[in-house]
C-alpha positions as CSV (number, residue, x, y, z in Angstrom):
1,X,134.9,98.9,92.3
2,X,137.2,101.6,92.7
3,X,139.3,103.2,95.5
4,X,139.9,106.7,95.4
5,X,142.4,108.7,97.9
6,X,142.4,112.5,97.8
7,X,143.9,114.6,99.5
8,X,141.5,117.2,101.9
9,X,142.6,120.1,104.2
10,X,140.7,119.1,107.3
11,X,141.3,120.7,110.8
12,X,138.6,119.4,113.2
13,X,136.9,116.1,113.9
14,X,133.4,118.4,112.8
15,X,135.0,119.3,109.2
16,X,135.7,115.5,108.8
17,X,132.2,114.4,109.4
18,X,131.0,117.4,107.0
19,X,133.5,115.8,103.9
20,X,132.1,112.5,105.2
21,X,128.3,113.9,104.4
22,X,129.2,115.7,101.5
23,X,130.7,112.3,99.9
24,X,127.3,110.7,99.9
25,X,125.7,113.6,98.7
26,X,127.8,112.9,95.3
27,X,124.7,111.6,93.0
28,X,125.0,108.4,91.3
29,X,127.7,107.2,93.5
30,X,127.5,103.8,95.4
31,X,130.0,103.8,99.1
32,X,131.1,101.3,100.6
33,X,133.6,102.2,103.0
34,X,134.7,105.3,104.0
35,X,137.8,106.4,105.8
36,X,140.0,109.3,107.2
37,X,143.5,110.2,108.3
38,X,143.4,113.7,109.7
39,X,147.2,113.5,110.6
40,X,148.1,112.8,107.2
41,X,145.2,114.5,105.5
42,X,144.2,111.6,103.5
43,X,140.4,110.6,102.6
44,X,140.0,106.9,101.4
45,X,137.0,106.3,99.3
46,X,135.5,102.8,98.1
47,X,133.3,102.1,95.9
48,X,131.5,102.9,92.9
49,X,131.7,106.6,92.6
50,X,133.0,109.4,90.3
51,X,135.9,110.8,91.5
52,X,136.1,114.3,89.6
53,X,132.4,114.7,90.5
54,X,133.5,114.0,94.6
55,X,136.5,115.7,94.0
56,X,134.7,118.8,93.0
57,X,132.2,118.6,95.8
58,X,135.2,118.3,98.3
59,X,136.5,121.3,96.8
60,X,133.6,123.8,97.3
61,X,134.5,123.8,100.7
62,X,138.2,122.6,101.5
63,X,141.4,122.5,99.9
64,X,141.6,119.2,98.1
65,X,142.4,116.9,95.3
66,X,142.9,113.5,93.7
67,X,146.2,111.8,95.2
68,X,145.2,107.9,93.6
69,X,142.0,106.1,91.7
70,X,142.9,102.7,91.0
71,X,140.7,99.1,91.7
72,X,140.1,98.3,95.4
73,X,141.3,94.9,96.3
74,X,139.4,92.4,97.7
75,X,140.4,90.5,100.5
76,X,141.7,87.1,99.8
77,X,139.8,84.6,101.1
78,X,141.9,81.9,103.9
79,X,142.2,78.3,102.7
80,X,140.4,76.8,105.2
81,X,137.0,78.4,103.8
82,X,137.7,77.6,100.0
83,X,138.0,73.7,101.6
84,X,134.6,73.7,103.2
85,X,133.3,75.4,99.6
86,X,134.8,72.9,97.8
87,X,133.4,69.9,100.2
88,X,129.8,71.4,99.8
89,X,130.3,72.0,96.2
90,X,130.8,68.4,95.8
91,X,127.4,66.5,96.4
92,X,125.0,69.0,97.6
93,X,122.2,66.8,96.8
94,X,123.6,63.6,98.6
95,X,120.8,62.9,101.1
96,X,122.3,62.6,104.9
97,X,121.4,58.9,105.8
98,X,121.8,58.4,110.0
99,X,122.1,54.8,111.3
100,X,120.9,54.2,115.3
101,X,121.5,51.1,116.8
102,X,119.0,49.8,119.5
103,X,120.5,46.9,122.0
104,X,117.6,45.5,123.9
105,X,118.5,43.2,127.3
106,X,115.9,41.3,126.1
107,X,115.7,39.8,123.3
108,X,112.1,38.1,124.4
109,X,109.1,40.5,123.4
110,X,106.5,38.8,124.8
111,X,104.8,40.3,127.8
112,X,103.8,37.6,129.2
113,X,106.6,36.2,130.3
């Protein structure tokens, strides 16, 4: 996975939503997040994509170009969540035995009496 930054000469909310389009209209190219800064310019891509094929596409229609490609990091997962993997990792196929304990007043079952 890859995340790409270019650089795209954007004036308007409506040319932002056109260079969002014309990103996934890049063939063979997998998204998974797109984002913007129009004050800075700055397009953030992520994913699996070409970046000279997007790059291209961008340019047809705005000034642009390739600022950074490098990997995309992941987020880090909080300790608390690797504990509860860990504990399930354990024995997942430990059988959950519950115990109920019944305390009769009686301790006479005959009807009778």
């Amino acid at each position: 996975m890859k995340k790409c930054i270019f650089h795209v000469e954007l004036r308007t909310e409506e040319d932002k939503r056109k260079a969002f389009i014309k990103v996934c209209e890049v063939p063979y190219g997998e998204i998974d997040s797109i984002s913007m800064d129009i004050k800075t310019k700055k397009m953030t891509v992520i994913g699996h994509i070409d970046e000279e094929k997007t790059a291209i596409k961008l340019r047809k229609y705005w000034k642009s170009g390739i600022d950074f490609v490098g990997p995309a990091k992941e987020p880090e997962k909080k300790i608390e969540e690797k504990k509860e993997e860990e504990k399930q990792q354990d024995d997942p196929n430990t059988p959950v035995i519950y115990y109920h304990h019944f305390e009769d007043d009686t301790q006479n079952d005959c009807v009778i009496c």
